[in-house]
Jmol script that loads the backbone (N, CA, C; Angstrom):
load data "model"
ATOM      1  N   UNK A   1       0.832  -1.168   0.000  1.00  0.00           N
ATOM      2  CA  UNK A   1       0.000   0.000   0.000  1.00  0.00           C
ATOM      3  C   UNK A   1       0.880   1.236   0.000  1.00  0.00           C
ATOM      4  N   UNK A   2       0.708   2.171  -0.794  1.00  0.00           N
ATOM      5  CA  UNK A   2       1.255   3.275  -0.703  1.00  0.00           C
ATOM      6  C   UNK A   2       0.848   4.473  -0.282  1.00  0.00           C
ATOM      7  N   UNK A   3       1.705   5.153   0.553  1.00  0.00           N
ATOM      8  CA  UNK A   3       0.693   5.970   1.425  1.00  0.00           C
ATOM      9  C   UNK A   3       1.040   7.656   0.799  1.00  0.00           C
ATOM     10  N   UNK A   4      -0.114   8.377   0.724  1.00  0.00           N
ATOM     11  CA  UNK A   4      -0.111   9.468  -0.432  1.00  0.00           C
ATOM     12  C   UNK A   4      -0.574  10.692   0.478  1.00  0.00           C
ATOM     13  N   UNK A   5       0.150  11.877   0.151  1.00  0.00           N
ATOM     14  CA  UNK A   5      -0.466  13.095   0.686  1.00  0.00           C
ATOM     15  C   UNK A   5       0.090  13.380   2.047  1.00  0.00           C
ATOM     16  N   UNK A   6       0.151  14.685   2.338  1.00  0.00           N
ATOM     17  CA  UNK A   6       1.599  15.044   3.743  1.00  0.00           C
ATOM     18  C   UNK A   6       0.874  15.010   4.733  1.00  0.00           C
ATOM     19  N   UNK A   7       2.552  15.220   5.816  1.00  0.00           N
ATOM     20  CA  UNK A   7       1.898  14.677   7.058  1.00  0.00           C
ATOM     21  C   UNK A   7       0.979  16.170   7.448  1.00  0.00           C
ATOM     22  N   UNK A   8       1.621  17.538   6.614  1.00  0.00           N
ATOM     23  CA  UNK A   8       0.852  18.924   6.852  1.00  0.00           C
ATOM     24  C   UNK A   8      -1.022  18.746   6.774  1.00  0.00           C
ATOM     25  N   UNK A   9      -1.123  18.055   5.801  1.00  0.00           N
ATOM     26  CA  UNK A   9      -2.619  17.882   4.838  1.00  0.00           C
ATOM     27  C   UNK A   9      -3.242  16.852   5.079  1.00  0.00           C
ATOM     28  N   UNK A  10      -2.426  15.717   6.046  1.00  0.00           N
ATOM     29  CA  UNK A  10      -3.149  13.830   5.692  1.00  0.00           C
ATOM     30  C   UNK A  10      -2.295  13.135   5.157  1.00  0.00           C
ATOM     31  N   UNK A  11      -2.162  12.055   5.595  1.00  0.00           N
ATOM     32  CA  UNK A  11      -1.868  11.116   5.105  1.00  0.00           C
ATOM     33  C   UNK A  11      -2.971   9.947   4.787  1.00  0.00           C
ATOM     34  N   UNK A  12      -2.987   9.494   3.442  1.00  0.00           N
ATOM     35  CA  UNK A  12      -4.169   8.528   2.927  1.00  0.00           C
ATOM     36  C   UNK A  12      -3.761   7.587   2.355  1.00  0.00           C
ATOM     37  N   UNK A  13      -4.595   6.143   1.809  1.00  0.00           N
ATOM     38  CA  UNK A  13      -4.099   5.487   0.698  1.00  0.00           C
ATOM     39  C   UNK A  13      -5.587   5.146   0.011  1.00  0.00           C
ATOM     40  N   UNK A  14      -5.151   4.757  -1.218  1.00  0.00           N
ATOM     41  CA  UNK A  14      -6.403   4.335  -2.283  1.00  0.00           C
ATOM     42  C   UNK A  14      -6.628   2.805  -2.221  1.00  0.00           C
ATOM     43  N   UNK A  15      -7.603   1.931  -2.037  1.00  0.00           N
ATOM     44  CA  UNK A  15      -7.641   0.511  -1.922  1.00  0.00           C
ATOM     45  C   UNK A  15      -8.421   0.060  -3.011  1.00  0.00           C
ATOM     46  N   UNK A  16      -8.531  -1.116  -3.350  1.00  0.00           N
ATOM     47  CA  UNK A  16      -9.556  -1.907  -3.906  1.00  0.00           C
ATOM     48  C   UNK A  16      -9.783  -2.989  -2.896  1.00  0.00           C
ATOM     49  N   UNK A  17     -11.192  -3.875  -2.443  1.00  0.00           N
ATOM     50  CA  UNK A  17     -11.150  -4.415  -1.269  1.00  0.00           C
ATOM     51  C   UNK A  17     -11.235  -6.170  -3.039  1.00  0.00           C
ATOM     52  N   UNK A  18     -11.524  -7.172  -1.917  1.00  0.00           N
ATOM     53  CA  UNK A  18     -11.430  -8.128  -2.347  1.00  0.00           C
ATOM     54  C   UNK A  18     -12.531  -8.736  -3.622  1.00  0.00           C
ATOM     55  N   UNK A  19     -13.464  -8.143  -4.018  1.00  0.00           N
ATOM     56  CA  UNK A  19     -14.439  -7.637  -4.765  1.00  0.00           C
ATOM     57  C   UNK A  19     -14.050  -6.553  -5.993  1.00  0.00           C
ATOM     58  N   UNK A  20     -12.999  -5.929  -5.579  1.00  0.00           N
ATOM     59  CA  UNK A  20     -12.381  -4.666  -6.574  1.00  0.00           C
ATOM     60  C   UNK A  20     -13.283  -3.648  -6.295  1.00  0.00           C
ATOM     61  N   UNK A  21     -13.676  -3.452  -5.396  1.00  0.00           N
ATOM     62  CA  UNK A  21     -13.913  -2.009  -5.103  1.00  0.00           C
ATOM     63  C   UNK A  21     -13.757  -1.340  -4.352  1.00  0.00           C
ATOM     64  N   UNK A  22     -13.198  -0.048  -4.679  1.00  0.00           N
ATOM     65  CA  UNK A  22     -12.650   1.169  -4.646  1.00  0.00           C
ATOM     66  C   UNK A  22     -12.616   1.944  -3.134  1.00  0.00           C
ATOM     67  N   UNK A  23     -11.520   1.933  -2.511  1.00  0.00           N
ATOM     68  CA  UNK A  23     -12.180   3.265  -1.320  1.00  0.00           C
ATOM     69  C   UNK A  23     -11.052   3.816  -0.695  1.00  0.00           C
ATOM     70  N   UNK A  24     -11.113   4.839  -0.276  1.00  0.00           N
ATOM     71  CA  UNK A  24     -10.179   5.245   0.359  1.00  0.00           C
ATOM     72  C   UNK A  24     -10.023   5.143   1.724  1.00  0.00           C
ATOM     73  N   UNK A  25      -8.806   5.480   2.797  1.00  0.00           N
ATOM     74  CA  UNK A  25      -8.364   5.052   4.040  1.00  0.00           C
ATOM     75  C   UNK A  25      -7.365   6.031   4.259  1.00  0.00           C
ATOM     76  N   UNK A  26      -7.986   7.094   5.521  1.00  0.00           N
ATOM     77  CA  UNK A  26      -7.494   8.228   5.717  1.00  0.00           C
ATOM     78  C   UNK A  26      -6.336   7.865   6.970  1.00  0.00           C
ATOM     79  N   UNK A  27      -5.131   8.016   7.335  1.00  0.00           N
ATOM     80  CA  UNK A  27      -4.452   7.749   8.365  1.00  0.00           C
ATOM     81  C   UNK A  27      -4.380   8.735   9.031  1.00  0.00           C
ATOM     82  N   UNK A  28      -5.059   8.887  10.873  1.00  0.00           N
ATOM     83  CA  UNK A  28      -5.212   9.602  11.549  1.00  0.00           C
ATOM     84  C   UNK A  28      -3.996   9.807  12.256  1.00  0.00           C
ATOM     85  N   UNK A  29      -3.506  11.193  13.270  1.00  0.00           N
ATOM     86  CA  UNK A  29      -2.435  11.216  13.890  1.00  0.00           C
ATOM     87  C   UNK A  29      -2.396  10.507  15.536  1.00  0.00           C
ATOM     88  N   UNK A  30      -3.777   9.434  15.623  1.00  0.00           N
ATOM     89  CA  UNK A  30      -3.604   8.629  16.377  1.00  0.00           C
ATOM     90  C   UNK A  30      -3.359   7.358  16.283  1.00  0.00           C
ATOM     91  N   UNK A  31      -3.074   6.656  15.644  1.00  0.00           N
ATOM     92  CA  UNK A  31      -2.610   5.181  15.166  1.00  0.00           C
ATOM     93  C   UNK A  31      -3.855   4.736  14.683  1.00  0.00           C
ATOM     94  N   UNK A  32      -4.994   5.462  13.984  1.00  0.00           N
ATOM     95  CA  UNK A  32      -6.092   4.704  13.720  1.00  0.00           C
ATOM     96  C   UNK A  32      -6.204   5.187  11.838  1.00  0.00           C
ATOM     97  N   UNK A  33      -7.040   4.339  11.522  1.00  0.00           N
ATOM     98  CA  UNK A  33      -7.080   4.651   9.903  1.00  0.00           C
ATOM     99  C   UNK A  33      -8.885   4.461  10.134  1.00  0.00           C
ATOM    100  N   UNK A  34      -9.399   5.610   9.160  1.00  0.00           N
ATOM    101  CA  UNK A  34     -10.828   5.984   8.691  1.00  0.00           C
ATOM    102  C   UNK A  34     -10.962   5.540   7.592  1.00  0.00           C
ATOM    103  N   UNK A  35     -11.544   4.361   7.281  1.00  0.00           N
ATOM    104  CA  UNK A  35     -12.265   3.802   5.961  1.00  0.00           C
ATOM    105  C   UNK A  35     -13.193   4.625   5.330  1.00  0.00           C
ATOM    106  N   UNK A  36     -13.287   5.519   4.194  1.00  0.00           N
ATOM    107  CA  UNK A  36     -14.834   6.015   3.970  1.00  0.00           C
ATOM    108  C   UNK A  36     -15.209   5.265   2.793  1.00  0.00           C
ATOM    109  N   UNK A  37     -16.853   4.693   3.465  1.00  0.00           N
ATOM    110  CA  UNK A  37     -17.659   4.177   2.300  1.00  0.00           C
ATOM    111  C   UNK A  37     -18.626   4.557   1.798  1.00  0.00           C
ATOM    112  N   UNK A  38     -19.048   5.891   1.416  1.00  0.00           N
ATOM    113  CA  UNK A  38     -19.936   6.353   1.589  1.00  0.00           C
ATOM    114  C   UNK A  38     -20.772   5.669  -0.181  1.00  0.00           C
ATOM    115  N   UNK A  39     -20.523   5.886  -0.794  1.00  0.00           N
ATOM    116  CA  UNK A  39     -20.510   4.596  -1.952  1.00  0.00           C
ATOM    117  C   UNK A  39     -20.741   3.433  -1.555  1.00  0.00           C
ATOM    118  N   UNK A  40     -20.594   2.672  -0.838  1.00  0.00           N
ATOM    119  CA  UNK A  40     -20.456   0.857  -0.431  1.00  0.00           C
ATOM    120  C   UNK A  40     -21.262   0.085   0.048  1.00  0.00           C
ATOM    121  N   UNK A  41     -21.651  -0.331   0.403  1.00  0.00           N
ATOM    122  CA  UNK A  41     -22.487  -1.215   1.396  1.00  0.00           C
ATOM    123  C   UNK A  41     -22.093  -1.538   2.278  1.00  0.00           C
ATOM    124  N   UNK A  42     -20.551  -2.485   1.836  1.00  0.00           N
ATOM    125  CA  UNK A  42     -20.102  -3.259   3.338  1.00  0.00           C
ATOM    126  C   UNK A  42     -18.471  -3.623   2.215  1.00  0.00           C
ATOM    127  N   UNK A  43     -17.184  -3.529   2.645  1.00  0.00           N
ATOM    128  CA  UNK A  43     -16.361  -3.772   2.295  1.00  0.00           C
ATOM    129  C   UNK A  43     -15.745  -5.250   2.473  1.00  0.00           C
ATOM    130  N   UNK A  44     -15.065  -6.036   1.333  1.00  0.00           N
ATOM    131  CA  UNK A  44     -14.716  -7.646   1.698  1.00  0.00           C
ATOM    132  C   UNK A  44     -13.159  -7.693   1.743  1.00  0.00           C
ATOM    133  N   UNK A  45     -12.670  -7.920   3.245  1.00  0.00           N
ATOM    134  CA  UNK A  45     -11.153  -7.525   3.100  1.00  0.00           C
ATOM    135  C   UNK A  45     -10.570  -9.080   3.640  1.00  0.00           C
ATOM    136  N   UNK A  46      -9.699  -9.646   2.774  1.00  0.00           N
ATOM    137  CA  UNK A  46      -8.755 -11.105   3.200  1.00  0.00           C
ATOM    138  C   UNK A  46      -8.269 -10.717   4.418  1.00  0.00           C
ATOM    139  N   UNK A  47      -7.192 -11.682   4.979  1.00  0.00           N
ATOM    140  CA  UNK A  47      -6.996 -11.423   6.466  1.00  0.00           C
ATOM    141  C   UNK A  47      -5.536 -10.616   5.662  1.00  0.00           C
ATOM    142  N   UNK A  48      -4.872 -10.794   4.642  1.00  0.00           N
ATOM    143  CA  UNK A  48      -3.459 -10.053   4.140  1.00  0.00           C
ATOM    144  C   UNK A  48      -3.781  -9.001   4.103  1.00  0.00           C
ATOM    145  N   UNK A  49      -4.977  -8.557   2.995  1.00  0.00           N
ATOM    146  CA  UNK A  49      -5.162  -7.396   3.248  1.00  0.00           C
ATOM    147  C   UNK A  49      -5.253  -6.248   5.088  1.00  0.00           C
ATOM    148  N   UNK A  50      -5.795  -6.698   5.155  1.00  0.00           N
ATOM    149  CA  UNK A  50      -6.192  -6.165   6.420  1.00  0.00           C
ATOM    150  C   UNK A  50      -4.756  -6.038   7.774  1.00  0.00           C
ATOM    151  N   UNK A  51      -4.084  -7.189   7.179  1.00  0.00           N
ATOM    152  CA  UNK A  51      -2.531  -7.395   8.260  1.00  0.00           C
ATOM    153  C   UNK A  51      -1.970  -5.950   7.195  1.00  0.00           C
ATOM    154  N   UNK A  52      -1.809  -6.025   6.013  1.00  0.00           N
ATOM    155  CA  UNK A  52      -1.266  -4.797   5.119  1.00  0.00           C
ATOM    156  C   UNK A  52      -1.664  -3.554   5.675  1.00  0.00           C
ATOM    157  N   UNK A  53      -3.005  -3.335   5.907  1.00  0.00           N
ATOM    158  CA  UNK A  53      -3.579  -2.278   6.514  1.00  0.00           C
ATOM    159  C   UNK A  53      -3.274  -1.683   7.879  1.00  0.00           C
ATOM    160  N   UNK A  54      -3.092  -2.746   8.748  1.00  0.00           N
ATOM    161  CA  UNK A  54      -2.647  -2.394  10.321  1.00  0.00           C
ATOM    162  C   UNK A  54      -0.736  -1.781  10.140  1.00  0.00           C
ATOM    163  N   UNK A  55      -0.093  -2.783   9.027  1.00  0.00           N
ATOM    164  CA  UNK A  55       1.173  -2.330   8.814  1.00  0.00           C
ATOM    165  C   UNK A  55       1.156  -1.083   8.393  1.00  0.00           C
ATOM    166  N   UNK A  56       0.201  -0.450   7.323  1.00  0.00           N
ATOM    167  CA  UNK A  56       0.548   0.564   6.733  1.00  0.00           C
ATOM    168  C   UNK A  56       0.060   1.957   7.498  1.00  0.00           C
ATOM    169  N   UNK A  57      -1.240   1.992   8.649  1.00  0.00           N
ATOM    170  CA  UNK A  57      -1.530   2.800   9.796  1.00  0.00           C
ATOM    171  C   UNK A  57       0.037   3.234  10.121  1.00  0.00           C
ATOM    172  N   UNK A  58       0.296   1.845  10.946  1.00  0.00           N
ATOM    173  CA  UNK A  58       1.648   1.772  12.148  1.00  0.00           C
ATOM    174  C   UNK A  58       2.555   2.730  10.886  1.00  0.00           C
ATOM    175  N   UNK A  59       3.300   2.563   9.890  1.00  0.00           N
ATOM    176  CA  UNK A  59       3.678   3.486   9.120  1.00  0.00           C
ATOM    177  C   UNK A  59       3.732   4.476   9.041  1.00  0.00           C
ATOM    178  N   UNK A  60       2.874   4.967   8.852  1.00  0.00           N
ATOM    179  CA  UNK A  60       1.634   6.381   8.503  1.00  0.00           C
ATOM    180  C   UNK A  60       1.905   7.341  10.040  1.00  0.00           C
ATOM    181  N   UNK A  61       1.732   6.053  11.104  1.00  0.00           N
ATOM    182  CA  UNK A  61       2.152   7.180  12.316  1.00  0.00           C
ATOM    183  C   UNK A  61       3.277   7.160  12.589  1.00  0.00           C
ATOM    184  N   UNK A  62       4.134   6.282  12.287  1.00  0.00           N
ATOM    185  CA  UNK A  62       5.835   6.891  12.285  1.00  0.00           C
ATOM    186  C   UNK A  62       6.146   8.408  11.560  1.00  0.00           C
ATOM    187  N   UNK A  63       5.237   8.198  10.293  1.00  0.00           N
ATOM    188  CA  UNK A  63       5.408   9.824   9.416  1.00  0.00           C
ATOM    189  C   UNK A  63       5.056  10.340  10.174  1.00  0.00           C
ATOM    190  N   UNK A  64       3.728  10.716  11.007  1.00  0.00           N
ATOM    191  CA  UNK A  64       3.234  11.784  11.495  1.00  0.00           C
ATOM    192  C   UNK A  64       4.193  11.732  12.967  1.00  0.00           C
ATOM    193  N   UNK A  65       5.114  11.103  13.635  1.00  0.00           N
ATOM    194  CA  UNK A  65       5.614  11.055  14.599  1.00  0.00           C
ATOM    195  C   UNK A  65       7.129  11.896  14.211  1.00  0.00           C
ATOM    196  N   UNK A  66       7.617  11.882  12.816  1.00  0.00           N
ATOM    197  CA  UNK A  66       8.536  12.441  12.289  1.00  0.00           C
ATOM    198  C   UNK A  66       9.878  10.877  12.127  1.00  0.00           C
ATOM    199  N   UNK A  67       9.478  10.056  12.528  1.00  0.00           N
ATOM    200  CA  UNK A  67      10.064   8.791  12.892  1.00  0.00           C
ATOM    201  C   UNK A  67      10.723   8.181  11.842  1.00  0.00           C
ATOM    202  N   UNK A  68      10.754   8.457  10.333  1.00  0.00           N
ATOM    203  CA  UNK A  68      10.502   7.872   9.461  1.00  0.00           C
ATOM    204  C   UNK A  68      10.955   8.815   8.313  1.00  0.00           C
TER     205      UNK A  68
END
end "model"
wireframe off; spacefill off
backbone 0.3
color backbone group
C-alpha cells in the first residue's frame, strides 16, 4: 500500500477491497485509519489485506511522529 499526501494535509491510501472495489483510508495522527464508504455497502477484506492495513496505519504514524 502506498501511502499518499503530507503529514501537513493527511496522510491517505487508495484501496480496492477483495471484490475490486474502490475506497479510500485516511491515516489519523492517532494510530487509527478511517475507511470512507460512503458509496459501499459493506467492504470484503482477506486477512493479508487487512494485516497490510494495520502495517501501513503503524507506518503512517511513524510519518506523522517524524520517525521515518
Amino acid at each position: 500500500m502506498k501511502i499518499k499526501g503530507t503529514v501537513e494535509e493527511g496522510l491517505y491510501t487508495e484501496l480496492m477491497d477483495a471484490e475490486g472495489d474502490e475506497f479510500i483510508v485516511n491515516f489519523d495522527f492517532d494510530g487509527c485509519a478511517t475507511i470512507k464508504t460512503s458509496e459501499l455497502r459493506y467492504l470484503k477484506l482477506t486477512s493479508e489485506m487487512l494485516n497490510d492495513l494495520a502495517y501501513t496505519t503503524y507506518i503512517a504514524d511513524k510519518k506523522y511522529n517524524n520517525e521515518l
